[in-house]
N, C-alpha and C positions, 0 to 999 in steps of 0.2 A: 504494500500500500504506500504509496506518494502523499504526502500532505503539505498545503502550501497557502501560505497568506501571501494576498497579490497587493503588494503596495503600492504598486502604480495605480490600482484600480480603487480609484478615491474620488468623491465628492464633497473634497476642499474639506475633511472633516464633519461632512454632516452629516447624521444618521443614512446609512442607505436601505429604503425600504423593501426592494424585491429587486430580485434577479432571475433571469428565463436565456436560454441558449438558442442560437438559433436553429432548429431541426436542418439535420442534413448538413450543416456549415459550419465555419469557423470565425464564427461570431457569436458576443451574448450580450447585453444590456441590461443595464441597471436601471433603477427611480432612488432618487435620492429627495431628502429633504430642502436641496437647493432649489428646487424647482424645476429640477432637467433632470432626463433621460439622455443616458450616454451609451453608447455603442462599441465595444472592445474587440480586441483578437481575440477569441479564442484557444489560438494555436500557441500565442505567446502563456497562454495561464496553463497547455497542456505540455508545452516542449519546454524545457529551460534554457535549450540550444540556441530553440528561435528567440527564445526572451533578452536572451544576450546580445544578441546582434545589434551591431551598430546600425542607425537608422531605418529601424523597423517601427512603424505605427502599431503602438497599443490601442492608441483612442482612434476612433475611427470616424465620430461623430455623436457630438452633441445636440440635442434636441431642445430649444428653449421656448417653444411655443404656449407652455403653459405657464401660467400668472399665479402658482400655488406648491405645493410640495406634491412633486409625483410619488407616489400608494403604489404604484406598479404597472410591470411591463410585460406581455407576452408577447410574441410570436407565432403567426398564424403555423397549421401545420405544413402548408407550402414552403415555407419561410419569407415569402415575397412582402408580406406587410408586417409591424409591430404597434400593439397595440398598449394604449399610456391610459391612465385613471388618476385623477389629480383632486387636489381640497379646492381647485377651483370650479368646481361640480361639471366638467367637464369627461369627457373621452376621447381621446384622438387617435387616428389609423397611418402610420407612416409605413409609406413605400418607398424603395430603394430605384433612382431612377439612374440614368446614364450619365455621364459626364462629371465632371468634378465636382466635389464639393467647396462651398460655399462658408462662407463665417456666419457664429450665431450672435445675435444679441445675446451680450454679456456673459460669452465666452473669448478668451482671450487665443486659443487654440484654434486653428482654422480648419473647417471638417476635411475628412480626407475624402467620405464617401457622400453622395447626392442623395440624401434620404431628405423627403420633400414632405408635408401634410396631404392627406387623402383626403379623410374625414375627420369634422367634429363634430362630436356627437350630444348634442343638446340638450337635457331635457331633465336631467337630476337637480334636485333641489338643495344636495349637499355634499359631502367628500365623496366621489368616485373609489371604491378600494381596493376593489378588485375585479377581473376581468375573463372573459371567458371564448374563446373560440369553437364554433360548431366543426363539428368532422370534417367538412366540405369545405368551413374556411369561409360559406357564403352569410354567416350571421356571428355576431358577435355579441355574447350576455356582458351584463354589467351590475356591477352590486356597488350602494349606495347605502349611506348613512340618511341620507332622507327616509329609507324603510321600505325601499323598493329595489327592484332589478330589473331593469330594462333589456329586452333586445332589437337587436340594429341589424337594417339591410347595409351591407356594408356597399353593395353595388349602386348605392340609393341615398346613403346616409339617413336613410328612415327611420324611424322608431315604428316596428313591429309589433311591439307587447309590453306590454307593463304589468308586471308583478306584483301585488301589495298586499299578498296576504299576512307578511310578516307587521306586527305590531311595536316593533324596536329596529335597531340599525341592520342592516344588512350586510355581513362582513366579508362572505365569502361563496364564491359561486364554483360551480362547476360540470362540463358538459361529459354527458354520456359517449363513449367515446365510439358506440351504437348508433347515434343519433337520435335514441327514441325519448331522453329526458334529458331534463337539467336539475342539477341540487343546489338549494341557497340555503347557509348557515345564518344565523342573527343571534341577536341578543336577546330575543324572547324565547330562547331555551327551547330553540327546533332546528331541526333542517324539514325545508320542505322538498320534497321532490316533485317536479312539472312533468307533465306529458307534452311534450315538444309537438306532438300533431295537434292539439288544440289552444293548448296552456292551461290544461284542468290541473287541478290536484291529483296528486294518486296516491301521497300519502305525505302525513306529517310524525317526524321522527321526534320524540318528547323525551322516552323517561333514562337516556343516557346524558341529555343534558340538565336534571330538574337543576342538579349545585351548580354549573356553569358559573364562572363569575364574569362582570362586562367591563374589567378594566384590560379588554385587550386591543390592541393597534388592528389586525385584520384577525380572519379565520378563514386560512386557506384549505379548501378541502380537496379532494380528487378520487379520480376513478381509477380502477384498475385495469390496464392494458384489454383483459379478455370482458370488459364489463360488469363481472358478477360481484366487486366489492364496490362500495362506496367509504372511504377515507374522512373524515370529520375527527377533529380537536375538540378540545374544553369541555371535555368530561373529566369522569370521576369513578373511576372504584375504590370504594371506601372512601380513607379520606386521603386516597394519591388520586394523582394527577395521571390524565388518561385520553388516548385516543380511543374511536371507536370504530372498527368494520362492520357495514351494516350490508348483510349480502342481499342480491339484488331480487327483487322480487318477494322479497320477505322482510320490508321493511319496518313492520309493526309487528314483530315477534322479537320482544327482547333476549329471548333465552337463545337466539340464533346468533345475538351479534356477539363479534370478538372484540373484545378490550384490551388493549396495550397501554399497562401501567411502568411506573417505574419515572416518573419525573417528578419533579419539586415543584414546579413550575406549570403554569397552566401549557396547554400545546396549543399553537396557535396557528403551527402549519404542517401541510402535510404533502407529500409527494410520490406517485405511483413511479417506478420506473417505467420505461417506455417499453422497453425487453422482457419477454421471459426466459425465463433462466431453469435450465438443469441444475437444481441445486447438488451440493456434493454431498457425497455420505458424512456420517456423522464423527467418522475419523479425518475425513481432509478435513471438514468443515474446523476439527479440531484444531488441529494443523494451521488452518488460514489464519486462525484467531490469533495463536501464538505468534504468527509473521507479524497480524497487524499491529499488535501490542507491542513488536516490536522495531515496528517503522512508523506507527499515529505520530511521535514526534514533530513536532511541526517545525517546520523550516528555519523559523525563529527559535525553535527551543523552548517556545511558552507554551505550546500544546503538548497535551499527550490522547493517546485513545483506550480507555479503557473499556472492558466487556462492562454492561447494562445490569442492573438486577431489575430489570421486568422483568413480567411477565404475560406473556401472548393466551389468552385464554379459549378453550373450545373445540373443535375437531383440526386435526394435524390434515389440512386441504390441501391437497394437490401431491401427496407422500403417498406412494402404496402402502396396502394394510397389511401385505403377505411377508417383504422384507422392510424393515425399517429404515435399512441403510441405504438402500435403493437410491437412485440418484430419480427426481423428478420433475416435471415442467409447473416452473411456480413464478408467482410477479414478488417481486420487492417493492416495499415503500420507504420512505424514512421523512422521522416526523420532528419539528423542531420546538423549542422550546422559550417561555418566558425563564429557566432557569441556565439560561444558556449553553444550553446542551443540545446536541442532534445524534439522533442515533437511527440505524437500520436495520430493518426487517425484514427475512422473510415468512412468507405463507405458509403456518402449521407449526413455526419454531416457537422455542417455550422462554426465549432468550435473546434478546439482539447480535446483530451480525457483529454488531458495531457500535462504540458508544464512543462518542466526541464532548470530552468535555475541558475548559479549560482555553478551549480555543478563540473565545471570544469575551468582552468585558461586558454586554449585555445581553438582550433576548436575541435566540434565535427569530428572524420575520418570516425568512423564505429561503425553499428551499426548491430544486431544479436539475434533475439530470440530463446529460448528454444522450444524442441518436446513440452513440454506441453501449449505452449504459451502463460503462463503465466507473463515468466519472460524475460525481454530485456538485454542486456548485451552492454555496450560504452564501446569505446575507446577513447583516446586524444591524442593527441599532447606535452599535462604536463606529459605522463609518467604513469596517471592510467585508471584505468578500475574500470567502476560503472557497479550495479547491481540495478531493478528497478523489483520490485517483486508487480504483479497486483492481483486482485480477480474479482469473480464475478461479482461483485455492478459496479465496473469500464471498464472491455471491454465486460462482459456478459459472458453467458456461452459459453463454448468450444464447438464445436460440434465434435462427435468423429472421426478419421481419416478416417474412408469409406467416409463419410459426404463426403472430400474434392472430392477421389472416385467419388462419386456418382453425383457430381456435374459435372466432367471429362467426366461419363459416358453419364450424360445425353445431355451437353454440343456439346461432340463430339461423342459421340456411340465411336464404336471400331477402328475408323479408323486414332486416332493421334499416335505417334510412341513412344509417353512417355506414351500412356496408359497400363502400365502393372503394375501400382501397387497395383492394385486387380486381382493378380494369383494366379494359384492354389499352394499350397507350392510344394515348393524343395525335389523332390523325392531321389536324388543322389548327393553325391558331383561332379560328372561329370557335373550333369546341372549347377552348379554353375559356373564351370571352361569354359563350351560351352559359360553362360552369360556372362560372362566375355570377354569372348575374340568375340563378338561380336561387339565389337569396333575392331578390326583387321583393317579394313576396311571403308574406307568413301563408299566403294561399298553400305554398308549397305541402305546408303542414298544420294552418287553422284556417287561415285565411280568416279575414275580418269577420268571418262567421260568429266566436265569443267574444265579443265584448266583455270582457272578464269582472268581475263586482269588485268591488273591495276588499274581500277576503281571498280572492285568485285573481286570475290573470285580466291584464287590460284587456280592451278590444285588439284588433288586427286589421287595420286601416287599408282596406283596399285599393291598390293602384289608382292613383286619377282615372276617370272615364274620357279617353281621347276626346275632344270635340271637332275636330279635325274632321276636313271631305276626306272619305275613303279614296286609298289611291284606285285610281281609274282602269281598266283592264288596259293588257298593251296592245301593242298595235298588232293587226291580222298576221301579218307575216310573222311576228314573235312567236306563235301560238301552237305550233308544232313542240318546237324545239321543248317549248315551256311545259308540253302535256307528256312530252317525252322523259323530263326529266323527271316528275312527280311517278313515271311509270303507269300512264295510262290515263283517262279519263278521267275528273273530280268528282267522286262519288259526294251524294248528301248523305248526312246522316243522320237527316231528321230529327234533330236538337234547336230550331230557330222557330219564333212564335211570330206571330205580327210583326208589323212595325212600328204597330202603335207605343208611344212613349208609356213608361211606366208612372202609373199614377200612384196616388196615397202618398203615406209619412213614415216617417222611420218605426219602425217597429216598437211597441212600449208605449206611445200615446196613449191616453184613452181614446176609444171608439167616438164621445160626440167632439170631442175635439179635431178630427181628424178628418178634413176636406179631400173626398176622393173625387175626380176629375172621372168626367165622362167617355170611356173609351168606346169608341165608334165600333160596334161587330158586324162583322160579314156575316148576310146569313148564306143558308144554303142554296144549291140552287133550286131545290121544290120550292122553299119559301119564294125565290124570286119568280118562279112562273106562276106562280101564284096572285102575283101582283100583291103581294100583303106588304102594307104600308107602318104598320106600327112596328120596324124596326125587330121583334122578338127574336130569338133562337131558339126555336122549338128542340127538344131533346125528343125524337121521335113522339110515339105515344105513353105519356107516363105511365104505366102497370101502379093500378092502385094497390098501398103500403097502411091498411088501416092505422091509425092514429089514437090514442083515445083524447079525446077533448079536456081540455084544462076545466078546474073546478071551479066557479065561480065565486073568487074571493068577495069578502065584505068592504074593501079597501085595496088600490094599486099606487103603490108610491115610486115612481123613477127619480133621479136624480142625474143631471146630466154636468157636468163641468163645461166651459164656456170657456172657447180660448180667448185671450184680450184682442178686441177691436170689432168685437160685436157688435155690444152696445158702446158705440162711439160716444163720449162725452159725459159717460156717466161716471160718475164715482166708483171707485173701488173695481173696475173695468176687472182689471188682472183677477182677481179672486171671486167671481162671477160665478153662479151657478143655476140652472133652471130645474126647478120641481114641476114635475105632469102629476098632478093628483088625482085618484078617478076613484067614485063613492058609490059602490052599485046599491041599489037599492029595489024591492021588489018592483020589476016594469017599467024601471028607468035606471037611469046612470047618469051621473053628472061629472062633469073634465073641467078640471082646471090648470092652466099654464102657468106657474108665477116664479120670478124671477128674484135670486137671494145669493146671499155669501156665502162664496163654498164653504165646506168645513173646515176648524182649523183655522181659517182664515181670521187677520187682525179684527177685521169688521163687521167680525159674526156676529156679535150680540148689538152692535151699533146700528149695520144698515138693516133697514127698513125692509119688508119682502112688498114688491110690488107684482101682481095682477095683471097677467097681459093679455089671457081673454080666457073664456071659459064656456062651455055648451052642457047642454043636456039630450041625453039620449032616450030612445024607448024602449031599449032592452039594455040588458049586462054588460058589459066587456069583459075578455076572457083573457084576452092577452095585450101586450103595449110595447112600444117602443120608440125613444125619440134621441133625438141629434137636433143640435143649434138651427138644422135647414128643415127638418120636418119631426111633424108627432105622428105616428099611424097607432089605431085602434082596431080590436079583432074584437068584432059584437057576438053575443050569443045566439042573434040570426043567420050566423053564418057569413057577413059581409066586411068588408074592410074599407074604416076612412082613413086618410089621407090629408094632414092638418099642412099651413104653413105655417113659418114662425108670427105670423099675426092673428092664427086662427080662421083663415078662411079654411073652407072645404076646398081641397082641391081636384076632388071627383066628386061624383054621386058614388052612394053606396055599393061598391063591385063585389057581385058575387062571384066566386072563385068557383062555385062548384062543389062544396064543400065548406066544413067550418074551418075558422083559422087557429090553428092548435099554438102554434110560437111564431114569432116577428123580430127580426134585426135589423139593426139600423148603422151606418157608418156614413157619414158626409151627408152627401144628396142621395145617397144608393138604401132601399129596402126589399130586403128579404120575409118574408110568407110561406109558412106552411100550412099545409092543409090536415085533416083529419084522414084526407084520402091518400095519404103521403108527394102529393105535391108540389114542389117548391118552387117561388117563381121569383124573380129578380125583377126590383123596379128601379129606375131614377129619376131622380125630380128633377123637370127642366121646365122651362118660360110656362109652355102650353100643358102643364100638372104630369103625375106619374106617367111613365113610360115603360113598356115591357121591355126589358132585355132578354131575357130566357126563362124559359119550365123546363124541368128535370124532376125525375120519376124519382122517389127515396128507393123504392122496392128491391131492387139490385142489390141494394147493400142489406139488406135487412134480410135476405134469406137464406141466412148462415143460423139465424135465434138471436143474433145480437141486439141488442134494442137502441135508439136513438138516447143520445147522452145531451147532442148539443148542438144547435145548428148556428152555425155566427159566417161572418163576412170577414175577409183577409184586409190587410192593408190596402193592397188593390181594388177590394172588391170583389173577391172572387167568393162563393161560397163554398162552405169548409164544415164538413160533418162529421161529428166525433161520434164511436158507437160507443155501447158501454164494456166491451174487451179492451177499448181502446187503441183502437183502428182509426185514423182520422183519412177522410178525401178530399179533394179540392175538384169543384166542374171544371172542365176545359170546356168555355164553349165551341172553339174551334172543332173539338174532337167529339162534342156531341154526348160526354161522357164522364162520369168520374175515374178520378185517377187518384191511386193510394200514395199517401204524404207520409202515413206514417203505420206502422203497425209492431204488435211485439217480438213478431221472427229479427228485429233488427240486431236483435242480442247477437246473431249468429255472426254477424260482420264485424270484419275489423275496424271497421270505422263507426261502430252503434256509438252513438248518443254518451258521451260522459255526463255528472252531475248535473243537473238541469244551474244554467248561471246567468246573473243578471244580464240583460241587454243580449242574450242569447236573439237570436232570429229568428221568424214565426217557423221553418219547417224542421229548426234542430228543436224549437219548443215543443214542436210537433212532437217528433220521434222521441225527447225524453221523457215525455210524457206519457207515449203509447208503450213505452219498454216498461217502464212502474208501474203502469196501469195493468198491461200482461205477465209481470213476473210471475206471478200464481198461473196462469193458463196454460203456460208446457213446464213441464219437468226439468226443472233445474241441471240436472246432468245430461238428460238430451240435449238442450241448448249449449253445454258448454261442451259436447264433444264434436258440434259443430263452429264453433266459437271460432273468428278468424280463417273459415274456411272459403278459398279465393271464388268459387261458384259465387257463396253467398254474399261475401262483396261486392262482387263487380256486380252483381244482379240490386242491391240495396245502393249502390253507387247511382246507375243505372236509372232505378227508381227517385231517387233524389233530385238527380235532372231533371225529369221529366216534373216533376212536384214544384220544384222551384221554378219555370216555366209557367206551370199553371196559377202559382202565386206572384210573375211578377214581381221577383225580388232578382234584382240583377245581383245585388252582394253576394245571396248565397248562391245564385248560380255560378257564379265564379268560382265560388268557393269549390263547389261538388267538383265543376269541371279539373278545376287542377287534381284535387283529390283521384278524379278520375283516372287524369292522364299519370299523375305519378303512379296508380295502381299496374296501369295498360306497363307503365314504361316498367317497373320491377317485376313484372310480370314477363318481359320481352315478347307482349301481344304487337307483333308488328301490324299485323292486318288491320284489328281493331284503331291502333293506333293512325297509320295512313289515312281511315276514313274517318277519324275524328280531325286530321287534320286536314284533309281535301274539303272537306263542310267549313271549314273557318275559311282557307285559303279563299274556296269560291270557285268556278269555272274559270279557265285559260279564258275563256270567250267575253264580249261585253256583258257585263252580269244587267239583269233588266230591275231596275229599282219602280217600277210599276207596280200596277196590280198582279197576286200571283198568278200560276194559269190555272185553268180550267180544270180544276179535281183536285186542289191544292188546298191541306187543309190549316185554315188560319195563317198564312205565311209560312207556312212548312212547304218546301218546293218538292213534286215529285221525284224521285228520283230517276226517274226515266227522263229528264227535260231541265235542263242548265237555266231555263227562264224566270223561274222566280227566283231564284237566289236571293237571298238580302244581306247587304251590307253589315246589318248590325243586326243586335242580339237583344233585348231587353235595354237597348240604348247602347250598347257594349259595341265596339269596334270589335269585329271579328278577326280583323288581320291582323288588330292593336295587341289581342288577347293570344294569338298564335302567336307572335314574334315577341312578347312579353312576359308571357306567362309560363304557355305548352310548350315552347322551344326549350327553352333552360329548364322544366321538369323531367323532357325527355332526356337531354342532354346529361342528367343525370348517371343514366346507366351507358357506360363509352359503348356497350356492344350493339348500339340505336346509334350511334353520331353519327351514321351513312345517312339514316335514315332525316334526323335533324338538320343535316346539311341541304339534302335538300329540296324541303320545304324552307328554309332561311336563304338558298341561290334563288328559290323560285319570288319571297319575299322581296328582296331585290331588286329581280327581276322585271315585276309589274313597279316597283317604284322610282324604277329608272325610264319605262315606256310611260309612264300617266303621264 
C-alpha cells in the first residue's frame, strides 16, 4: 500500500470540501471553501516520477464562477462534464472545450485547460451540497439545504422534478446506478428512496437513523457497483457511530440491513468502489493486512494505518457457504468520518480492510475512488487531500468492467433504464448528441404527468409546445429518395384525434370554475345525409341500461365556487360563491339561485347573501347540477330544464325519453342520464342547449358492474366510473367508449404509483381503479403477472388511446415517451418504425384539410396519406419525434440505425420547406 499527502493540492488553506476523479482519466477536482473548484493531474498524485518532473502542470484549472464556498464536485460518468454545488444556492455543469485555457477571476494561476460553464442550474433556495449524476449522464440530482432535491435536464438546463418530501436539510443524494431510483439522506432522520420513472416514493428509511445527530457538513451516501446495496452514514448501533447497508428492494426491513460500527465520530460519507473484486482468502487477506500496517505510513511520517475494530454485521454476501476461504466477486466501500478516520470495507467481512487514522487534523468530508479501483482519494476539512494507493494482496483482484455488466445483466436482464453500459458502440456523432439530449425530458421517465405534492416529488414540466408552422413537405423530386430511406411507405398509426385545439383547464380546478370551450364535432356521414341540423353525435342506437330513479329528497343544496371576474365590480369578487337551493314539497318544488362567500373565506360572516332569481315548479326535482354558465334541473316528470345565470328558461321542458337519474355540469357543457341508461351531452350556446352526443350506458354495464359515477373530463368529455372500478371516456369520433382505467393495470410495469397531488385526470384514473380492484383478483395472480411486457405494452397502448379521448396533450406525451422507451428496451423495431412514420407524416404534401372520406375524427386511414395532421392535441408531431422519441430511442445503441434515420429524414423535409 502507497500512502501520500498531496501538498500541492491546496486551496490556499481553506477547508476543502469534496473531491471526485475523473472516470477513465487522469484528472480529479476539488471544492474548497474559497469558492472554487480546481482541476488536478491525477497522474502527478498516482506516479511520484511524474510528480517530480520539472515543469509538469499539477493544476490544471481553476473554476471561479461561483460567488460562495463550493460543497462539491462530480464528474459525469463520461467524464466530459463536472459538476459544482455551492452556499450560493446554485449548481453549475463545466465542460472541457478545445483550445487553451484562459485566467480566472481571482486566481493568480492561468488555467492550463479550457473548461468553460455549460449550465447553471437555478432554483435552490439554499446551500447546494451535494450532487448526483444519472447512469446516462442525461440528468443530474441535486441536494439542498433549502429541504429539497432537485433534478436537471442537463441538455436543457431545466428543472425536471422537485423533491420535498424531506422536512429538514437535505444532505446527501445518490443515483441508482440501475437507473431505476434515487436516494436522498436529511436531517429529518430518513433517507428516502425515488422511483426515477415517476418521482413517487417507494420507500422511506427511519429506524437506522432515529439518534442521527444534525451537526454535520454533508451526508454522502452511495450505491453499490451491482445495485443491491445502498451506503448511508449517521447512524448508530448502540451508542457507536455507524454506517448502514440497506439492501435493495428490502428497504423497510431492519433486520436485513448491515451496520458498520466502529467510529467515534458520526460518518458523514461514504463511497462504493466502482470494481468488483475477487476478494482473497482469509490467509492472503491476512497477509495484505500485515503489508498494509506496514507501508499506511504516510509520506510525511504523520500517518499510520491501522486494522479497525468494527464490526460489519449480518450474512457474509457475496462468500461461498461451502468453503470459507474461497476467493469471491464482492464490491468495497469505505466510509469517512467526523472523527477523522477513513476506513475500508468489504462485503461479508466482520472487520475492515483498512483503517486510516491519524492522517488528517479534522473530519473526514469525502471520499472517491479511481476507474481502476485501486486507489481512494480524501478530502478534509485541514485543507488537504490524501491519496491511499491498494494492491492485490489487500482488496483482491479487480474484476474487469463487463464483470460489473454482467452482474446488471444478470441481476436485472434488460429491463432497468441504467442498463446501457454494455452497447453497441457509437456509430455517428449524431447518436451521441440524440444520447444526450435524452435527458430533455423527465417524459423519459414521469414526464410532467406527477406533479408531485409536498410530501414527494415536484411536477415534471413538459417540453414547451412548439408554436411554430410545421415544416412543409419537400419538394416532388425529394420524395423517393426520402421514402427510401425511412424503408418504405409512412405507415399511420392511428394515435392522432382532431384538430381541434384542446379545450378546458389544468386538471384540479373545480368543475364550476372551469370554462370548457366548445369543440366543433364531425358527425357521421348517416347523420349528414340525413340533413340533421342540430349538430349531435349519435352513438348508434343506445341499448337501454335500466336505471333506478333517484329518491326524492326533502331539500337539494349545491354549492358552486365562482372564479373572480364574474360578478365584475362586486365586493369580495375573489371569494365568491353561488348556492342553487331547491325545496321539494308535495306537487311543487321551488329553486333558488343566490349568490355568497365561499367558505373559509375572510367575508363569510360579513357579506350579505344576495338572491339572483328563483322559480317554482309542479313536480319534484330528483337531480341538479350547476356551473357559473348554467343550472339544469331533473323533474320527477321525467323532463329536464335548462336555467341561465339570470334564471331565464333556456328550453321548454325536454323530455329525454325517460326520467333523468344524475346530471353534470363543467363550463357551458351538461351531461344527462336517463333511467333508460342514456346519456347525452349538451352545451350552452347564444341560441340555448345544444346536443352534442347520446351514448348507450348498456355496454358497460353487462359484466354486473353497477354505475358509480358519471362526470365530465377537463375537456368535456364524459367519463364513467363503474363500481369495480373501471373508468371510460366516449370518443365521439369513435362512436364508443374507451377504457381509461381498470384494475388489471396492476399487471404492468408502469401501473399507477401512490395516487399524488396535481397527478393528471387518467393517472387519477388508473390509481384509483387499481385501489378500487385490489380485492377483485387475487393478489398472487396479479403479481405473477406483474411487469409482464404483453401486459405493458397493451396498458401503454391503452393509455394513449385514453389520453386522446380526454384531451390532455401532457399526459399524452407523457404515455407516448413511456411508450417509445418500452418499444425501444424492448428492441420492437417494427412497432417502433410505425410509431415513428405517424409523427414523421407522408414523404408527400400532407393535406391539412378536412380528413377523407371514412376517416375517423382526424385519424387518417391508413390506406391514404390525405388526412395526415400536422399536430396532435396541439403537439407538433415532428417537434415531438425529433425531441422526444428520437433520444428515447437512441437510448438502446442497437436502434441508432434505426434513429438515424428518421433524424436524416427530419432534416431532410427541413431543408426542402
Amino acid at each position: 500500500m502507497l500512502v501520500d499527502k498531496l501538498p500541492w493540492c491546496s486551496h490556499d488553506g481553506h477547508p476543502i470540501f469534496s473531491v471526485h476523479p475523473q472516470p477513465g482519466s487522469t484528472r480529479f477536482a476539488t471544492a474548497g471553501s474559497d469558492g472554487k473548484a480546481k482541476i488536478w493531474s491525477l497522474g502527478c498524485a498516482l506516479d511520484a516520477k511524474q510528480e517530480a518532473q520539472p515543469g509538469v502542470h499539477k493544476l490544471l484549472a481553476t473554476l471561479t464562477e461561483h460567488n460562495g464556498p463550493v460543497n462539491v464536485v462530480r464528474f459525469s460518468h463520461n467524464g466530459r462534464q463536472l459538476a459544482t454545488g455551492s452556499d450560493d444556492h446554485l449548481a453549475c455543469v463545466f465542460e472541457l472545450r478545445p483550445g487553451p485555457g484562459v485566467g480566472s477571476l481571482g486566481s493568480s494561476t492561468p488555467n492550463i485547460e479550457n473548461w468553460r460553464l455549460k449550465a447553471a442550474l437555478r432554483g435552490h433556495g439554499n446551500n447546494v451540497v451535494d450532487v448526483a449524476w444519472s447512469p446516462d449522464d442525461a440528468l443530474l440530482a441535486t441536494a439542498s439545504l433549502d429541504g429539497t432535491a432537485a433534478v436537471w435536464a442537463i441538455a436543457s438546463g431545466q428543472r425536471v422534478a422537485r423533491l420535498d418530501a424531506h422536512t429538514n436539510f437535505v444532505k446527501g443524494i445518490a443515483w441508482d446506478p440501475v437507473g431505476s431510483y434515487l436516494a436522498t439522506q436529511s436531517d429529518d432522520k430518513s433517507v428516502i428512496v425515488w422511483r426515477v420513472e415517476d418521482w413517487s416514493q417507494v420507500a422511506r428509511i427511519v429506524s437506522p437513523f432515529s439518534m442521527m445527530i444534525s451537526s454535520t457538513f454533508a451526508l454522502r451516501c452511495s450505491w453499490s457497483p451491482d445495485g443491491q446495496w445502498l451506503l448511508a452514514g449517521n447512524s448508530f448501533q448502540g451508542a457507536t457511530h455507524a454506517a448502514v447497508l440497506v439492501p435493495r428492494e428490502r428497504w423497510t426491513r431492519p433486520k436485513d440491513y448491515l451496520l458498520i460500527s466502529g467510529h467515534s465520530g458520526a460518518v458523514v460519507c461514504g463511497a462504493f468502489n466502482p470494481r468488483l473484486f475477487s476478494t482473497p482468502s482469509r490467509a492472503s487477506r491476512a497477509s495484505g493486512k500485515e503489508n498494509g500496517d506496514a507501508n499506511g505510513e504516510a509520506a510525511d511520517g504523520s500517518g499510520e494505518a491501522a486494522a479497525g475494530d468494527g464490526a460489519a454485521h449480518g450474512t457474509k454476501a457475496g462468500r461461498g457457504d461451502d468453503d470459507p476461504d474461497a476467493d469471491a466477486l464482492a464490491p468495497v466501500f469505505a466510509i469517512g468520518s467526523q472523527d477523522r478516520r477513513a476506513t475500508v470495507w468489504t462485503a461479508g467481512a466482520d472487520r475492515p480492510i483498512f483503517c486510516a487514522s491519524r492522517f488528517f487534523d479534522a473530519q473526514v468530508l469525502d471520499l472517491a475512488w479511481t476507474s481502476s479501483g485501486y486507489g481512494l482519494l480524501a478530502s478534509s476539512t485541514d485543507g488537504t487531500v490524501a491519496i491511499f494507493q491498494f494492491d492485490c494482496g489487500e482488496l483482491g483482484a479487480a474484476a474487469p468492467p463487463l464483470a460489473v455488466d454482467g452482474a446488471l445483466q444478470t441481476l436485472y436482464g434488460r429491463s432497468g433504464a441504467g442498463l446501457g453500459q454494455r452497447r453497441r458502440l457509437v456509430e455517428s456523432v449524431e447518436q451521441l448528441e440524440l444520447e444526450e439530449a435524452a435527458g430533455k425530458g423527465p417524459e423519459g421517465a414521469t414526464v410532467s404527468q406527477a406533479p408531485e405534492p409536498s410530501t414527494t416529488a415536484a411536477p415534471v414540466p413538459a417540453p414547451p409546445v412548439s408554436t411554430t408552422t410545421p415544416a412543409q413537405p419537400p419538394a416532388p423530386a425529394d420524395l423517393a429518395a426520402l421514402d427510401a430511406r425511412l424503408g418504405g411507405a409512412a405507415a399511420s398509426f392511428g394515435f392522432s384525434p382532431s384538430r381541434a385545439p384542446q379545450a378546458g383547464t389544468a386538471p384540479g380546478e373545480p368543475p364550476a370554475a372551469t370554462r370548457i370551450d366548445v369543440v366543433p364535432q364531425r358527425r357521421p356521414a348517416a347523420a349528414r345525409e340525413r340533413g340533421a341540423e342540430s349538430g349531435a353525435v349519435l352513438a348508434g342506437a343506445p341499448r337501454p341500461a335500466p336505471l333506478a330513479a333517484p329518491a326524492l329528497q326533502r331539500e337539494l343544496l349545491l354549492r358552486v365556487d365562482v372564479p373572480p371576474g364574474v360578478f365584475a365590480g362586486k365586493a369580495g369578487d375573489a371569494a365568491t360563491a353561488l348556492e342553487l337551493r331547491i325545496v321539494n314539497r308535495p306537487g311543487s318544488a321551488s329553486v333558488q339561485l343566490q349568490r355568497c362567500a365561499a367558505p373559509g373565506a375572510a367575508n363569510a360572516t360579513t357579506q350579505p347573501r344576495c338572491v339572483l332569481w328563483t322559480d317554482t315548479l309542479p313536480c319534484g326535482v330528483t337531480c341538479a347540477a350547476a356551473t357559473p354558465a348554467l343550472s339544469a334541473l331533473g323533474l320527477q316528470d321525467g323532463s329536464l330544464l335548462v336555467y341561465s345565470p339570470a334564471g331565464r328558461r333556456l328550453a321548454g321542458p325536454l323530455q329525454l325519453g325517460a326520467g333523468v337519474t344524475r346530471l353534470a355540469a363543467r363550463g357551458a357543457r351538461l351531461l344527462s342520464l336517463t333511467t333508460s341508461g342514456v346519456a347525452q351531452l349538451w352545451v350552452l350556446g347564444p341560441e340555448g342547449p345544444r346536443s352534442l352526443l347520446r351514448a348507450g350506458l348498456a355496454c358497460l354495464l353487462e359484466g354486473g358492474a353497477r354505475l358509480a359515477g358519471l362526470t365530465l373530463s377537463a375537456a368535456g368529455a364524459p367519463v364513467a366510473t363503474l363500481s369495480d372500478g373501471a373508468a371510460y371516456v366516449y370518443a365521439p369520433g369513435l362512436d364508443a367508449w374507451t377504457r381509461a382505467a381498470e384494475a388489471g393495470v396492476g399487471a404492468s410495469a408502469h401501473r399507477p404509483g401512490p395516487l399524488l397531488a396535481g397527478a393528471g385526470e387518467l393517472e387519477r384514473m388508473q390509481a384509483e381503479a387499481l385501489a378500487a380492484g385490489a380485492g377483485a383478483a387475487p393478489a398472487r395472480a396479479l403479481a405473477a403477472h406483474r411487469g409482464d411486457a404483453a401486459a405493458t405494452r397493451a396498458h401503454l397502448e391503452a393509455s394513449l388511446a385514453a389520453a386522446l379521448a380526454l384531451r390532455s396533450a401532457e399526459e399524452y406525451r407523457s404515455w407516448l415517451l413511456k411508450y417509445a422507451g418500452f418499444l425501444a428496451e424492448a428492441r420492437d423495431e417494427t412497432r417502433l418504425h410505425e410509431l415513428c412514420s405517424d409523427l414523421l407524416g407522408p414523404p408527400g404534401p400532407a393535406s391539412r384539410g378536412a380528413p377523407p372520406t371514412g376517416a375517423m375524427d382526424g385519424v387518417a386511414d391508413p390506406a391514404s396519406s390525405q388526412g395526415w395532421e400536422p399536430r396532435v392535441l396541439g403537439l407538433d408531431k415532428r417537434d415531438l419525434l425529433r425531441s422526444a422519441l428520437l433520444p428515447a430511442i437512441a437510448r438502446n445503441r442497437e436502434l441508432q440505425s434505426l434513429a438515424a434515420r428518421f433524424r436524416d429524414a427530419l432534416d431532410d423535409l427541413q431543408q426542402l420547406s
